[in-house]
BAFI-3210 file (N, C-alpha, C; in Angstrom, 3 decimals, decimal comma, padded with zeros to 6 digits):
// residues 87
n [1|2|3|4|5|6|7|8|9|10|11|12|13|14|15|16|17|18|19|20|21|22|23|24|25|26|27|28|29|30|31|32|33|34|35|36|37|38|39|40|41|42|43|44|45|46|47|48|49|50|51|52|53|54|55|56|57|58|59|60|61|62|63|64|65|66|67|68|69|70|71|72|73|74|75|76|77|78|79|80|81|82|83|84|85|86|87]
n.u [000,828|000,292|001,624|-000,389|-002,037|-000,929|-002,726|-005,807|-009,079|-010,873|-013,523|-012,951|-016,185|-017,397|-017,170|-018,374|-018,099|-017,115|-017,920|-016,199|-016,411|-017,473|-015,601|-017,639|-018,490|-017,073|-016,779|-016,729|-015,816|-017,469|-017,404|-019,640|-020,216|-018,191|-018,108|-019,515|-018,338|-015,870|-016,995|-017,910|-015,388|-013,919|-015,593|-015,133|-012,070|-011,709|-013,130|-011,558|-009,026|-009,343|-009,781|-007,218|-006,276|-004,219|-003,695|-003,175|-002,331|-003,149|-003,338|-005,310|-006,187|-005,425|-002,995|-004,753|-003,439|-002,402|-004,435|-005,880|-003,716|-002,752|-005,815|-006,911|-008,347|-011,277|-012,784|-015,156|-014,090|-012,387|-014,250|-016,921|-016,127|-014,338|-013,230|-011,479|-009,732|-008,462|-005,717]
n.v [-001,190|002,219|005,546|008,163|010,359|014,054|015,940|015,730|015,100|014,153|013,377|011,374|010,385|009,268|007,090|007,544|008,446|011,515|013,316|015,717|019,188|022,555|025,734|028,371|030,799|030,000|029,078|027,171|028,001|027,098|025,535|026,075|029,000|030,109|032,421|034,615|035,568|036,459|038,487|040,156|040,686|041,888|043,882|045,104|045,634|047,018|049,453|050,264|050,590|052,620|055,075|054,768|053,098|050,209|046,445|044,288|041,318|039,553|037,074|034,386|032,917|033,847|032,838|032,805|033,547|035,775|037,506|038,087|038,588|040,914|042,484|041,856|039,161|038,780|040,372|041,703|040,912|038,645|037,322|036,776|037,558|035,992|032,191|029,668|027,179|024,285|022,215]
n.w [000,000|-000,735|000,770|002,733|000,951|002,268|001,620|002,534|000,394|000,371|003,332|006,381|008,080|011,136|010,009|007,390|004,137|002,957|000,270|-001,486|-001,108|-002,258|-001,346|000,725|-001,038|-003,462|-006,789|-009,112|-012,898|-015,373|-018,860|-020,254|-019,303|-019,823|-021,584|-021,336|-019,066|-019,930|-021,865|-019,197|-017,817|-020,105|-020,718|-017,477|-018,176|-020,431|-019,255|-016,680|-017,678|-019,683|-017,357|-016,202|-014,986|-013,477|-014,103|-011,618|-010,286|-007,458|-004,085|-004,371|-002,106|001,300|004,393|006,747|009,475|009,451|008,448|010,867|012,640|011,931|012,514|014,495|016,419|017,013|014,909|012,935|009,868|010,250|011,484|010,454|007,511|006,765|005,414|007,175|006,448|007,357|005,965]
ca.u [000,000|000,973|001,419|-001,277|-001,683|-001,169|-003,702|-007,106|-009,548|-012,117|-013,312|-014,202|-016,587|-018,244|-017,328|-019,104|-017,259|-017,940|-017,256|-015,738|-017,439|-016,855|-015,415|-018,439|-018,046|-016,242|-017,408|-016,314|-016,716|-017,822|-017,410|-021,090|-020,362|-017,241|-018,414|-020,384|-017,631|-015,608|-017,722|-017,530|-013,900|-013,418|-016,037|-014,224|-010,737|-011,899|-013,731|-010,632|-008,037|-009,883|-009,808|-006,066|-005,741|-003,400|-003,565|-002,732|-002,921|-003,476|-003,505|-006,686|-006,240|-004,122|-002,811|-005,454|-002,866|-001,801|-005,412|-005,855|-002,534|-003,189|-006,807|-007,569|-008,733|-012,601|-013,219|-016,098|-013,732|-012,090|-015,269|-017,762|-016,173|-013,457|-013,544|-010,463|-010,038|-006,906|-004,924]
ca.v [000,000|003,302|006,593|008,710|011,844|015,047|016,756|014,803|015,378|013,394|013,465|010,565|010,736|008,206|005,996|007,264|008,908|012,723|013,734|017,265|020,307|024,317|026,579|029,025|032,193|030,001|028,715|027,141|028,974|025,990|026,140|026,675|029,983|030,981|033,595|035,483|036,242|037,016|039,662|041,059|041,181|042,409|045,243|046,196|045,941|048,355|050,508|050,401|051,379|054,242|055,827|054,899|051,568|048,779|045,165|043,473|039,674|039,039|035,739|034,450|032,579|033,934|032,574|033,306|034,377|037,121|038,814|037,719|039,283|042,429|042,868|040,968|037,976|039,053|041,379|041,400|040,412|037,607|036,356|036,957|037,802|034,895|031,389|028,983|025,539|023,062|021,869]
ca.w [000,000|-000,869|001,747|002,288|000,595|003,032|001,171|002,426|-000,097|001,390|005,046|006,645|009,842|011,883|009,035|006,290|003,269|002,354|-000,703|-001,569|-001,090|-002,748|-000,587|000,315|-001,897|-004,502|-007,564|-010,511|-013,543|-016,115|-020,121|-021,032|-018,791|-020,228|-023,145|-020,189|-018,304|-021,149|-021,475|-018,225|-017,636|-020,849|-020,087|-016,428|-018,310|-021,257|-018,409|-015,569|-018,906|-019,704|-016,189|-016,129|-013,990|-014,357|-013,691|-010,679|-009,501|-005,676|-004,254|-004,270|-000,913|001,950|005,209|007,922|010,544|008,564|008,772|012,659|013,225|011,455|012,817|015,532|016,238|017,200|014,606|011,883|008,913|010,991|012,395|010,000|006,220|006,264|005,905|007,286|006,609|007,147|004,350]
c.u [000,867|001,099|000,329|-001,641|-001,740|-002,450|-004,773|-008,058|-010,985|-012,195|-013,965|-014,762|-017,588|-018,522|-017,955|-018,370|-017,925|-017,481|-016,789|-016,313|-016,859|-016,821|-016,370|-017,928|-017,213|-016,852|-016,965|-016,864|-016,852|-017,408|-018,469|-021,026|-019,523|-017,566|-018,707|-019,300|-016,027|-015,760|-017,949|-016,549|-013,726|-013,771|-015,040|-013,030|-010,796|-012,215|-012,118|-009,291|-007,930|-009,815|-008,259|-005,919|-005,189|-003,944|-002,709|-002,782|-002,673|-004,014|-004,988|-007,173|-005,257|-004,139|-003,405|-004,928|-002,233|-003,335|-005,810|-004,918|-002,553|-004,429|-007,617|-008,363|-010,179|-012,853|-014,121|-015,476|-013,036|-013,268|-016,349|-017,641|-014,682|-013,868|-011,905|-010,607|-008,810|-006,411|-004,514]
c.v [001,245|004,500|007,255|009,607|012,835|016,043|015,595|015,656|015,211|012,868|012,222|010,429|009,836|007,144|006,082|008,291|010,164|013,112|016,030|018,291|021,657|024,916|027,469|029,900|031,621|029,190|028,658|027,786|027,656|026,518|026,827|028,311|031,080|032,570|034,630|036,382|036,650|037,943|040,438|041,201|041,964|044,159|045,822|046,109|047,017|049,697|051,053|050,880|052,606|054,883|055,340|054,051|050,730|047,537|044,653|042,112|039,824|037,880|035,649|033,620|032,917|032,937|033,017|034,056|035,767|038,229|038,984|038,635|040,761|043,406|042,551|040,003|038,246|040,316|040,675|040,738|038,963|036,525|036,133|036,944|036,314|033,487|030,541|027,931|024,955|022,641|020,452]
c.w [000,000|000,324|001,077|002,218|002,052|002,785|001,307|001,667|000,162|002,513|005,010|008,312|010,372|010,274|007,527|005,835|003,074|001,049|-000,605|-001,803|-001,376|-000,988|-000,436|000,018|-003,429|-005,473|-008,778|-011,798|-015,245|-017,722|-020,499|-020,360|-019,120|-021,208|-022,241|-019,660|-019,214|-021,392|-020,786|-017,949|-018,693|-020,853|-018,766|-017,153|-019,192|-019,792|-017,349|-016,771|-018,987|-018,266|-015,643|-015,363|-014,753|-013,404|-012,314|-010,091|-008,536|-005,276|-003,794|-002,642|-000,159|003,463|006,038|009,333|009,874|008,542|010,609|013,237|013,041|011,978|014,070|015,495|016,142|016,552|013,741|010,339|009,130|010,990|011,426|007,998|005,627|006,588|006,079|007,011|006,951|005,896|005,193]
res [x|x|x|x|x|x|x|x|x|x|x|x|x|x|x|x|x|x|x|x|x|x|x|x|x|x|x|x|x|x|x|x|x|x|x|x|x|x|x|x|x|x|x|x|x|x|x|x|x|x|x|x|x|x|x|x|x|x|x|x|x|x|x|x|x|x|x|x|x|x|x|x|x|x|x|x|x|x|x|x|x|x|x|x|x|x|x]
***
């Protein structure tokens, strides 16, 4: 038998298998959907051009102690606008 991945993908609890569930707020964006949003990026990138903005990437998930640390642990973006999970 092989080792077993660090990354569990699937939980298992009182024996019964879960399968994998979206992060809430996140959501794959499918083919049949692609053209759509196509369309809207392309709109805010024409729109954010014209008014003189550039491009930036930002990671799309950060390290949870890094907003905790910055804001406190019991605040409204902590407690209320983030979600943590384990890896």
């Amino acid at each position: 038998m092989g080792r077993r991945p660090k990354n569990k993908t699937i939980i298992k609890k009182r024996g019964k298998v879960k399968p994998p569930q979206l992060l809430r707020g996140m959501k794959d964006i499918i083919p049949q959907e692609q053209d759509y949003w196509d369309y809207i990026r392309d709109a805010a990138r024409k729109i954010a051009r014209a008014y003189g903005f550039k491009r930036i990437d930002t990671p799309i998930l950060e390290n949870s102690t890094l907003f905790v640390r910055a804001t406190g642990k019991h605040t409204d973006i902590v407690e209320k606008e983030m979600f943590a999970f384990t890896d």
